[in-house]
C-alpha positions in Angstrom: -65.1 127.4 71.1 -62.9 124.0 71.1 -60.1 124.1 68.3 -59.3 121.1 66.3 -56.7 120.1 68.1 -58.8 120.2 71.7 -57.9 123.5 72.8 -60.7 126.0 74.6 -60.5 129.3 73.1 -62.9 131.6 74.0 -65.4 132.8 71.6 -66.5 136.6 71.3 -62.9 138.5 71.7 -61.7 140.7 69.9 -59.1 139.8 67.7 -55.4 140.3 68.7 -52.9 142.8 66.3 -50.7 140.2 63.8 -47.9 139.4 65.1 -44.4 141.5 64.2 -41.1 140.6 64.4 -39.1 143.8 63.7 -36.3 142.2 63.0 -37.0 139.8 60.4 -36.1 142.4 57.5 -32.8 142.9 59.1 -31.5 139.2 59.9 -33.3 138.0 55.8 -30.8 140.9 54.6 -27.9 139.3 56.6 -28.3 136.2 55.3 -28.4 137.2 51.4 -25.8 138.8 52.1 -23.7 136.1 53.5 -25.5 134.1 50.5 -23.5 136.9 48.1 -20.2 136.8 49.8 -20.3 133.3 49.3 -21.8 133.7 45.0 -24.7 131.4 46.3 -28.1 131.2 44.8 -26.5 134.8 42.8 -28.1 135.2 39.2 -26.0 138.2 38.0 -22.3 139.6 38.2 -22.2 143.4 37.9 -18.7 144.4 36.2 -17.0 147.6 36.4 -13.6 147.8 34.9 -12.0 144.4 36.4 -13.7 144.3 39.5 -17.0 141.6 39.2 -19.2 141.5 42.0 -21.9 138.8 41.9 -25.9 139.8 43.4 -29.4 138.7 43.0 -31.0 140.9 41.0 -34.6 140.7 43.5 -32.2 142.7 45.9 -30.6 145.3 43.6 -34.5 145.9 42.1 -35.7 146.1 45.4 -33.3 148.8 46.6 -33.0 150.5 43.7 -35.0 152.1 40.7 -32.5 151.7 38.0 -32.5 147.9 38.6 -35.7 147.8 38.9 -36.1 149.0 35.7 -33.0 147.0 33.8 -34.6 143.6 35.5 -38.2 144.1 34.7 -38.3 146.1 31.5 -38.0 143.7 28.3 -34.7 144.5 27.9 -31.8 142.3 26.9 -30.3 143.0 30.8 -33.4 141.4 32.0 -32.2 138.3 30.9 -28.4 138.6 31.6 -26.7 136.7 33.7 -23.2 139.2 32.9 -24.0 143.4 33.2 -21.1 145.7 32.0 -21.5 149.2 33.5 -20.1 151.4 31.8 -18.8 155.2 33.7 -19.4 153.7 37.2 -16.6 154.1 39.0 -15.4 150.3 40.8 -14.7 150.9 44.0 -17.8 153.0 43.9 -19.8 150.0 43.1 -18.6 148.4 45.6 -19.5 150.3 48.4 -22.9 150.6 47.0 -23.3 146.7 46.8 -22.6 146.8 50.2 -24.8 149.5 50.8 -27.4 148.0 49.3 -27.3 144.7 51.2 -26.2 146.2 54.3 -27.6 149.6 54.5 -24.6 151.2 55.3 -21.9 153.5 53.5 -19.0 155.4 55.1 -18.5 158.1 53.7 -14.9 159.8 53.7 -13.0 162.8 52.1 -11.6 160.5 49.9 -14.1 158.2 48.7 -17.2 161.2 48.2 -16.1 162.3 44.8 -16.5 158.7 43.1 -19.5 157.4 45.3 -21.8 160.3 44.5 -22.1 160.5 40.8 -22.4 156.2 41.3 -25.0 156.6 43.8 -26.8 159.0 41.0 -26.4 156.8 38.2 -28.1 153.8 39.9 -30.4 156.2 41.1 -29.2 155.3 45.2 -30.8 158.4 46.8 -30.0 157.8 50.4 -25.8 157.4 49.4 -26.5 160.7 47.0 -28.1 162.5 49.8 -25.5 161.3 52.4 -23.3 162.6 50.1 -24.5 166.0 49.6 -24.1 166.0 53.6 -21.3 164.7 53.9 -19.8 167.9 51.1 -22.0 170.5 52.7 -20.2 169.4 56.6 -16.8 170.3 54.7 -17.9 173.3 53.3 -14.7 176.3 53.7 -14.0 179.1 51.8 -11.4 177.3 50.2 -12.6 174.3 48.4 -17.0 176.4 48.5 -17.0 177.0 44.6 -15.2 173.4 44.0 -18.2 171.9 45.6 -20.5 174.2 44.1 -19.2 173.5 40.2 -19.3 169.5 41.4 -22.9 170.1 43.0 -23.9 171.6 39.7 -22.6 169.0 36.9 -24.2 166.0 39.3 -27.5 168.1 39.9 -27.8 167.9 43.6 -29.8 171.2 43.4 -29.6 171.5 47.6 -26.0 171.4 47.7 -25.6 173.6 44.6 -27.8 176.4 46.4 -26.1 176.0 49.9 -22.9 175.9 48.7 -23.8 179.1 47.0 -25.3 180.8 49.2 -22.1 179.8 51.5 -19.9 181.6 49.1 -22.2 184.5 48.9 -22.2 184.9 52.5 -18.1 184.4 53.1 -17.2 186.4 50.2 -14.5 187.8 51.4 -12.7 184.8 52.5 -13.4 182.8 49.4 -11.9 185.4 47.0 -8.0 184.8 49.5 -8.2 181.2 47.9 -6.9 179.9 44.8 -10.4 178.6 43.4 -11.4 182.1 43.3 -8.0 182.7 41.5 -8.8 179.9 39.0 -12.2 180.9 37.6 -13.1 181.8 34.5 -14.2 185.7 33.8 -17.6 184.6 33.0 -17.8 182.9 36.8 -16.3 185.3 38.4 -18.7 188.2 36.8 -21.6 186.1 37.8 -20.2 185.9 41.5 -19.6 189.5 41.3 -22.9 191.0 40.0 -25.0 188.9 42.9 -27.3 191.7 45.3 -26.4 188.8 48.3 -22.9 189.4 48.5 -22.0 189.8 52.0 -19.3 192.3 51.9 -18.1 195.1 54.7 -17.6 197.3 52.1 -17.7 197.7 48.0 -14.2 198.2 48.3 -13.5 194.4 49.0 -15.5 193.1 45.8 -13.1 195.4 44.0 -10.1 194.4 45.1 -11.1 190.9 45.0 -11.8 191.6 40.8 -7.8 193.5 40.9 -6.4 190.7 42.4 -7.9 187.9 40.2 -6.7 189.8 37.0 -3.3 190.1 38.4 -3.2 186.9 39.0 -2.1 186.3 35.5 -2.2 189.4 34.2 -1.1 189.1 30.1 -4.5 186.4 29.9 -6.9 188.5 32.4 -6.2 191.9 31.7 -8.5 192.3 28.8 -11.5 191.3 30.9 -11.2 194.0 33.1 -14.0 196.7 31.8 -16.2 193.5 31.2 -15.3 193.0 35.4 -15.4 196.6 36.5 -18.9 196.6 34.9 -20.1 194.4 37.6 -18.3 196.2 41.0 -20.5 199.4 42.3 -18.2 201.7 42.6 -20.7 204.9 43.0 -21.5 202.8 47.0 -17.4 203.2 47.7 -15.8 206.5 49.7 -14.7 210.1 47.9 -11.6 209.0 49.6 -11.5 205.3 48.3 -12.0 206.0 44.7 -9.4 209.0 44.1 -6.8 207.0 46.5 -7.3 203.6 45.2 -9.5 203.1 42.1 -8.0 206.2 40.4 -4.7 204.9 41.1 -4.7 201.5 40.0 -3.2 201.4 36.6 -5.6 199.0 35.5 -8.3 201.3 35.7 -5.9 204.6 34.0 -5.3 202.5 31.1 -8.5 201.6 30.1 -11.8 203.9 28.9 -14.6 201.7 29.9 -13.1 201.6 33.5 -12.3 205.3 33.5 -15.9 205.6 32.4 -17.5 203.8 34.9 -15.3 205.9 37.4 -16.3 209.0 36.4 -20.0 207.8 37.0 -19.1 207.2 40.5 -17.3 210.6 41.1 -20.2 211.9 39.6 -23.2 210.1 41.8 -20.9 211.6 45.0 -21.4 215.1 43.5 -25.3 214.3 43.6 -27.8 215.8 46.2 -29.5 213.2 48.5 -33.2 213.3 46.3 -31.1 213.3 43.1 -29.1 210.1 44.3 -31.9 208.2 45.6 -33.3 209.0 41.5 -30.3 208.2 39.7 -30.1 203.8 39.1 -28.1 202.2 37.1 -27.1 198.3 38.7 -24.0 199.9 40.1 -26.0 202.2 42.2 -27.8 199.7 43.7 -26.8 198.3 47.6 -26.0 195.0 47.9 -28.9 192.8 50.2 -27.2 189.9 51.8 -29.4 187.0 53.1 -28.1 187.0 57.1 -26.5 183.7 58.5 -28.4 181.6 60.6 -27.6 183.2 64.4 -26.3 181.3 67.3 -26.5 182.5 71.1 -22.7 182.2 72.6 -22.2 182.4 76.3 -18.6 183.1 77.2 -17.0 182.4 81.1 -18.7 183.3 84.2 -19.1 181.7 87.6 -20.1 177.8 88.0 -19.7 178.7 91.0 -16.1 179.9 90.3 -14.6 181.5 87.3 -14.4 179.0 84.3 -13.6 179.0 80.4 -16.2 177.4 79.5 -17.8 178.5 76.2 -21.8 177.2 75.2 -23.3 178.0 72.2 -27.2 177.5 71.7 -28.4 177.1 68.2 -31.7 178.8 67.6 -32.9 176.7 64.6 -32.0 173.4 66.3 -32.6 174.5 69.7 -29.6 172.6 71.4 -26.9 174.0 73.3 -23.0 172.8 72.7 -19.6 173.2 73.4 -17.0 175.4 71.5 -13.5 176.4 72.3 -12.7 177.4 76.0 -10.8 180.9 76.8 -7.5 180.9 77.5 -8.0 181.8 81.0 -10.8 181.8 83.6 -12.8 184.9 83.1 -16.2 185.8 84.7 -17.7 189.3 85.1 -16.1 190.5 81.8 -18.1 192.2 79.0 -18.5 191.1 75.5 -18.7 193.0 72.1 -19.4 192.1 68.7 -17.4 193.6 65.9 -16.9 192.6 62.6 -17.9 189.0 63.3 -15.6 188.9 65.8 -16.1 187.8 69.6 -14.3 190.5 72.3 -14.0 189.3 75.9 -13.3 192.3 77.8 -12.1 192.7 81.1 -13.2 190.9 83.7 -12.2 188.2 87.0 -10.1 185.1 86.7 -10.7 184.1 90.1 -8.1 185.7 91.8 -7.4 189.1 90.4 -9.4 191.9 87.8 -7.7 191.9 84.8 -7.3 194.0 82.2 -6.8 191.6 79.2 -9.0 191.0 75.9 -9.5 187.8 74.2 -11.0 187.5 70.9 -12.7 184.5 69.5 -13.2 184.1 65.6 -16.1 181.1 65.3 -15.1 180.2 61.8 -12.2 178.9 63.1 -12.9 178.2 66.9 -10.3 179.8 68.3 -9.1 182.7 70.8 -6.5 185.2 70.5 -5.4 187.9 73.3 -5.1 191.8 71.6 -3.8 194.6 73.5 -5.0 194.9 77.1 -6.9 197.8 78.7 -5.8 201.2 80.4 -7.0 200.2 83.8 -8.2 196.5 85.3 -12.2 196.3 85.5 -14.5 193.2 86.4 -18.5 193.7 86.3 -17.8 196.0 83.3 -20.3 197.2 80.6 -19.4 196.9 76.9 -20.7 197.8 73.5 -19.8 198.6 70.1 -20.4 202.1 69.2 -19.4 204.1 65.5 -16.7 200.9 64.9 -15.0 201.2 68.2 -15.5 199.0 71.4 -16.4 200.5 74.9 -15.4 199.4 78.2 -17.5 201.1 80.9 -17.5 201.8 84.9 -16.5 198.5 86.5 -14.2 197.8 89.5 -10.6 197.4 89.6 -10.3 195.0 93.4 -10.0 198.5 95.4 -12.7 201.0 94.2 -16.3 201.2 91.4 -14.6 202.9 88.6 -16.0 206.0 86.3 -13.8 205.7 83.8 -14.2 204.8 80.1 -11.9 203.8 77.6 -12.3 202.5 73.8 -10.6 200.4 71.7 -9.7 200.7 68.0 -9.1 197.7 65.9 -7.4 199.0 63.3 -4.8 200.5 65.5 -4.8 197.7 67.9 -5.0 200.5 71.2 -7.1 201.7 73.5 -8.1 205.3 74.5 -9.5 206.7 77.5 -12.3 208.5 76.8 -14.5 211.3 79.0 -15.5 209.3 82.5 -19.2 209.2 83.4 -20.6 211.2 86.3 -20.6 208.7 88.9 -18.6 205.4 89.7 -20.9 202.2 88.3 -19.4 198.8 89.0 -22.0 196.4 88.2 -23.1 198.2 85.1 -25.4 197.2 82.3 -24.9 199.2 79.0 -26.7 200.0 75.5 -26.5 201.7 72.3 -29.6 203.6 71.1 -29.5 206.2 68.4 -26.0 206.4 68.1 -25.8 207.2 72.2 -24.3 204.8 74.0 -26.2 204.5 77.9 -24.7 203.3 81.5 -27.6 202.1 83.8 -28.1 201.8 86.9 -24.7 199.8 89.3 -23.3 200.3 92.4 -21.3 203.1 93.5 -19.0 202.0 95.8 -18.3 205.1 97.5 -21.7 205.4 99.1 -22.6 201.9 98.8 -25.7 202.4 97.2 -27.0 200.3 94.0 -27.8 203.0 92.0 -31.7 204.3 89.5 -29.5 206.9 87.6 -28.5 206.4 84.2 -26.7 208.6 81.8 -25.5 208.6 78.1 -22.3 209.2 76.0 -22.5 211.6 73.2 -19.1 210.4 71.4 -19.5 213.3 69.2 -19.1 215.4 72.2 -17.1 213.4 74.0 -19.6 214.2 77.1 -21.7 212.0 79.5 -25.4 213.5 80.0 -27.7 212.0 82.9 -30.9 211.1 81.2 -34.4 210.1 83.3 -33.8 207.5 86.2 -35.7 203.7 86.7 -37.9 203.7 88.7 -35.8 201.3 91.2 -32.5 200.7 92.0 -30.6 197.6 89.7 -27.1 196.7 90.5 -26.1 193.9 88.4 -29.0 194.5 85.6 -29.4 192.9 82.1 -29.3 195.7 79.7 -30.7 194.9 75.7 -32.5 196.7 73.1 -35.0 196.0 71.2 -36.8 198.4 68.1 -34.8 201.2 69.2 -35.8 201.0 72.8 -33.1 199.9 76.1 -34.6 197.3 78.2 -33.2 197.0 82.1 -33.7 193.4 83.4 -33.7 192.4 87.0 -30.9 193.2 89.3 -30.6 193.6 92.7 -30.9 196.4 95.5 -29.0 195.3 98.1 -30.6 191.5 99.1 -33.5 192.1 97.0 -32.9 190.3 93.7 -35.5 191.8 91.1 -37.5 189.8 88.3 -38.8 193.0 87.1 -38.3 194.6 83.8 -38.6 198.1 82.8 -37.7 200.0 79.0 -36.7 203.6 78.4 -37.8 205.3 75.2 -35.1 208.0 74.3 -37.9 209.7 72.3 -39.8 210.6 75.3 -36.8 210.3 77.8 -39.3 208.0 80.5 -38.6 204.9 81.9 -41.9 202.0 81.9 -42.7 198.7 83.6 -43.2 195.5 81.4 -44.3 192.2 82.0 -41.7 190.5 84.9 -40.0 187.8 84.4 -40.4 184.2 85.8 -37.1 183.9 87.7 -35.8 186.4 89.6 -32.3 187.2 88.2 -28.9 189.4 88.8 -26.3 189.3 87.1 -27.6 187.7 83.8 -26.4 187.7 79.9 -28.7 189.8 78.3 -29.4 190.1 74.3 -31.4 190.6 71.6 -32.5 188.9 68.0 -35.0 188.3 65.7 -36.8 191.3 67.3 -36.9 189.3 71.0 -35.1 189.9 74.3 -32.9 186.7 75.9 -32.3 186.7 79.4 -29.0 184.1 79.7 -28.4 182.6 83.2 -27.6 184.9 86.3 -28.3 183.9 90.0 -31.4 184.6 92.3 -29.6 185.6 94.9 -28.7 181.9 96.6 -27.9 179.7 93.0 -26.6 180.2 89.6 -29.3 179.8 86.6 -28.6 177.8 84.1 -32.3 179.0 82.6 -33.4 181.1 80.0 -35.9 183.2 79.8 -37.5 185.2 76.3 -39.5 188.5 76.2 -41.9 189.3 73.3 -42.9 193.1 73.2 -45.4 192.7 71.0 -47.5 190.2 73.5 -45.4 191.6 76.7 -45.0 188.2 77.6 -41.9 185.9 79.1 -41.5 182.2 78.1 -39.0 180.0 79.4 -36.7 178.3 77.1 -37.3 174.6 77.4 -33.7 173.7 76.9 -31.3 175.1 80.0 -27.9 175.8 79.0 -25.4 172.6 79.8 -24.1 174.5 83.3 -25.5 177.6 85.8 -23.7 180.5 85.4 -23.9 183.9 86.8 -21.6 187.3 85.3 -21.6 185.3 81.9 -20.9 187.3 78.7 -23.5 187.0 76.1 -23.2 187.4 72.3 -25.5 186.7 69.4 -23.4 185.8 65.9 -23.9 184.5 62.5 -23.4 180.8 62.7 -20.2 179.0 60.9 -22.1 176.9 58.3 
């Protein structure tokens, strides 16, 4: 084929995609926007209060719906060369001309409150909805119902239910700020009466309800029966309600709240089947909606002992940084109690230490508490009846057998009965209100050890139960459904990448599906009914890999994302993520 202009093109070919230059949109946008800095080719100035910015009103209907509607509707505006509006907030519309021309907005702490209910009016969804981010980021128990009330008169319906379901779930924290102090009783009885409250105990939501009356007692006092209607006492102690609730003269001096005491003595008097038929709203438990979890692994060797603290996010699936430890620490155990982090124990690269660290993720930091009876590295601990374990280990000379716990309440520890037999190396578990030491190393006869035995604490007595059916020094321990899961380990130069899981009900140890890796010395925990296997070494490297067991399908599966460094004698922890 011969073009007009004498060019051969060949006939017959298919025809070639149009031609695309991506950033066409970008540099035209640049360009009206010099064109607007400058008034040119503008056909209408947008006034609020003083301020007058010129614009071309193609752009602003372009971008956004309520211009779009003011410039094409036959309205008088449609015709104006001059647009007063009226509750739009000046530097507001600046940014949002600029925005809109630009398509970009910072938004700050100081600017958010003005540039969202803007952004709403001329109907700006992107600014709202950075907005509504931008809030929900800054989200504390201090300034939670603030953002909620604000959430609620603009009608951003996401960050009204997150920011309530944020105050739900850090109850306890909000009602130690003055917002909580400066609601009114209607508020306050709607927080109150919510089934998701997550609280410890009743006895916080009704000292929350004393405190906010006698915050300004003469005005709040009358609202107290209206209140007490909404706090369950019946789900509080014997001991609480005679010591406390009967006490408080705001409940002696008033019928309704003496009434709704006596129901609670009452429903304590009750047998178990005549409880469980006696409901009224107060008798009803409280159903929180959990926090999102995060996986936090804490220390161990990289190849030495380090601080270093990771934290995987399960909805996300990324792993980041949060606050180091204090000090080095590798081969120390970790417990979970009352959202708290406890490092226990453990190496810091020169000597075993008896020291505790505790980490409080809503605010990132560590703390020391009181140290330990006796120094132990390549400890077991768990949680068990409110108090924190620390089992076996080995103090730089000799595998230890004793066992101490820790109260928080009276900041000390307490030695406890010692187990049968020294276990350095120890993985541990709590099942049934027993807590169970598997499998270690000895020391004395240098053996890794098969025997496992559990801690009655009513007894104050260790009991051997049935052994593995190998030796596991350096083993994983989790549980699952009710059932203690040992994971890898090592006998001597073997390094294991099998799994076995005891059943208490039938006192017998069985083999599950191995895992990928072999792996000693690994983090090992459970959630949302699955086992994680966290790092560990294979005998020549550290793992920075992390491997998942389903028991329904008895199957392993790798993690895709690896944790930002190998590390072996990490601690492990699963806890409710800081929103």
């Amino acid at each position: 084929m011969m073009s007009d202009d004498g060019l051969h093109i060949p006939g017959g070919l298919e025809a070639r995609p149009a031609y695309r230059n991506p950033q066409h949109t970008q540099k035209a946008f640049e360009v009206l926007n010099i064109l607007r800095r400058q008034s040119r080719l503008c056909d209408v100035v947008l006034v609020a209060d003083e301020l007058e910015t010129p614009a071309h009103k193609a752009v602003l209907a372009a971008c956004s719906p309520y211009f779009y509607a003011m410039f094409t509707a036959d309205l008088s505006e449609a015709k104006a060369d001059r647009i007063v509006l009226q509750e739009v907030d000046p530097k507001a519309l600046a940014l949002l001309i600029d925005f809109v021309y630009t398509s970009e907005v910072q938004v700050t702490e100081e600017n958010v409150q003005i540039l969202l209910p803007a952004a709403n009016l001329l109907q700006l969804v992107e600014v709202r909805d950075a907005c509504c981010d931008f809030l929900q980021s800054q989200l504390h128990p201090s300034n939670c119902l603030g953002i909620r009330a604000f959430a609620d008169l603009h009608a951003c319906t996401d960050l009204l239910q997150y920011s309530q379901t944020y105050t739900e779930q850090h109850f306890s924290e909000v009602v130690q700020h003055d917002e909580f102090l400066s609601l009114l009783p209607s508020q306050v009885c709607k927080l109150i009466s919510c089934d998701r409250l997550t609280v410890q105990t009743e006895e916080q939501v009704f000292e929350a309800v004393i405190s906010w009356i006698k915050h300004d007692l003469p005005s709040k006092e009358e609202y107290s029966a209206q209140l007490m209607e909404h706090v369950r006492l019946p789900l509080m102690t014997q001991e609480y309600l005679v010591q406390c609730v009967e006490e408080e003269p705001l409940i002696k001096t008033n019928s309704e709240c003496k009434d709704f005491l006596i129901e609670a003595m009452k429903y304590h008097l009750l047998k178990g089947e005549q409880k469980s038929m006696y409901r009224t709203p107060r008798t009803n438990p409280r159903t929180p909606i959990g926090l999102p979890k995060v996986l936090l692994v804490i220390g161990g060797q990289a190849p030495k002992a380090i601080r270093s603290v990771e934290c995987y996010d399960f909805k996300e699936e990324k792993w980041y940084q949060v606050a180091e430890m204090p000090s080095r620490r590798c081969r120390c155990g970790v417990a979970v109690l009352n959202g708290l982090v406890y490092a226990v124990g453990g190496f810091n690269g020169s000597l075993r230490v008896r020291t505790v660290d505790v980490y409080d993720p809503s605010k990132d930091t560590w703390s020391s508490i009181a140290c330990m009876e006796a120094r132990r590295s390549t400890l077991g601990a768990a949680v068990l009846n409110g108090l924190i374990y620390a089992v076996g280990g080995f103090d730089g000379s000799s595998g230890l057998n004793s066992v101490e716990c820790f109260d928080v309440l009276l900041n000390e520890w307490k030695i406890v009965a010692p187990m049968s037999t020294r276990r350095s190396s120890v993985g541990v578990g709590v099942v049934g209100g027993l807590l169970y030491a598997v499998g270690g190393y000895d020391g004395a006869s240098r053996h890794c050890l098969s025997s496992v035995e559990c801690y009655n604490p009513e007894m104050d007595t260790w009991n051997p139960v049935a052994e593995m059916s190998c030796r596991r020094s350096g083993a994983g321990v989790g549980v699952v459904d009710g059932l203690l899961y040992a994971v890898g380990g090592h006998d001597g130069p073997l390094v294991r990448n099998s799994v076995e899981v005891y059943n208490p009900d039938t006192n017998a140890w069985n083999k599950v599906a191995n895992m990928h890796l072999c792996r000693r010395n690994a983090g090992v925990v459970s959630h949302a009914g699955l086992l994680y296997v966290v790092g560990g070494d294979d005998g020549s490297s550290n793992l920075g890999s992390v491997e998942v067991y389903d028991q329904k399908n008895d199957t392993w599966t790798l993690l895709s994302n690896t944790m930002m460094m190998g590390r072996s004698y990490a601690g492990v922890a699963v806890i409710d993520k800081c929103l």
